[in-house]
C-alpha positions in Angstrom: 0.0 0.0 0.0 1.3 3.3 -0.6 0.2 6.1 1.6 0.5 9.5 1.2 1.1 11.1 4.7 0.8 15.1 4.5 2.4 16.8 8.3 -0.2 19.3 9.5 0.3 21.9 12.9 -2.7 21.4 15.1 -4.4 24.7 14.5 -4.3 24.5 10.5 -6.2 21.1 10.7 -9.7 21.5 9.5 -11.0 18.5 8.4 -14.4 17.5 9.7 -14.4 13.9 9.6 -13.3 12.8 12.7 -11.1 10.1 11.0 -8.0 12.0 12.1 -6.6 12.9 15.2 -3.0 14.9 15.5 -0.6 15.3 18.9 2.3 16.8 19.6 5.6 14.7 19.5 7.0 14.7 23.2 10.1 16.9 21.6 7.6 19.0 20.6 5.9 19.0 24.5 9.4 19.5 25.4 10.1 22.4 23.3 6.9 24.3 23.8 7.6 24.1 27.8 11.0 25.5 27.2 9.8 28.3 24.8 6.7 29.4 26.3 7.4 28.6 30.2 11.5 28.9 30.6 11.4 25.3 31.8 14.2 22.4 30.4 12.5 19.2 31.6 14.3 16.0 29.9 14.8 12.3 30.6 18.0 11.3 31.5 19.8 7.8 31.9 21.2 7.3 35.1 24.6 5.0 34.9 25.6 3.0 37.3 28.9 2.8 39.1 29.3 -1.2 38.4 28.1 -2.9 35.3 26.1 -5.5 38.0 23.2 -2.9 38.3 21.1 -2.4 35.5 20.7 1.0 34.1 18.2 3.0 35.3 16.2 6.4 34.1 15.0 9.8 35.7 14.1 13.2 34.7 16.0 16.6 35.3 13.6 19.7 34.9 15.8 23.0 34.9 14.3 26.5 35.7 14.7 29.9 37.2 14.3 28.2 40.7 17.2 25.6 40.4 17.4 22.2 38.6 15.3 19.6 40.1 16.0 15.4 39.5 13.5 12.5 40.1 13.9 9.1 41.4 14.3 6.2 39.3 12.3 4.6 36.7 12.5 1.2 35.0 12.0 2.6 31.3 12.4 5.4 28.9 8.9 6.0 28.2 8.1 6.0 32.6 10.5 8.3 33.1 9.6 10.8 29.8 5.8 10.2 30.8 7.1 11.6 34.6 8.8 14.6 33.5 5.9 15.8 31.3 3.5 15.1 34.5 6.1 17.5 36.4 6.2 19.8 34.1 2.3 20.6 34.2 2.8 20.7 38.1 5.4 23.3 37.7 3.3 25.4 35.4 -0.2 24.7 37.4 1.9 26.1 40.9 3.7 29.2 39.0 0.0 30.5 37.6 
């Protein structure tokens, strides 16, 4: 099958027949915290010291107020899903 995928912004999407739905990338989430709110939130891998622990992943927001750095998480995606979850906090206290 040969598809014919055309990239459209959220706000210049006007079709009507609810067969589409578009979102954000979370580089995109990331960027538009950074651009519109001054905040630097990314996940991070956390190394261990010794190759017998297995590798582990956190967050690091950055922002006027200091840097701030989560606890573990067991994945990627847990740890990416975390720091978008903290960034909304941040921005929902700041307002």
């Amino acid at each position: 099958m040969d598809y014919n995928f055309k990239t459209q912004k959220n706000s210049d999407f006007k079709d009507e027949s609810n067969y589409w739905l578009t979102r954000p990338m979370y580089c995109q989430v990331f960027d538009w915290f950074k651009e519109n709110h001054q905040l630097y939130g990314r996940p991070s891998i956390d190394y261990s010291l010794t190759c017998d622990e297995p590798i582990q992943f956190c967050f690091i927001i950055d922002d006027s107020d200091g840097m701030e750095e989560s606890a573990n998480y067991t994945t990627w995606e847990e740890a990416e899903l975390a720091c978008l979850n903290k960034l909304i906090e941040v921005v929902k206290k700041k307002q």
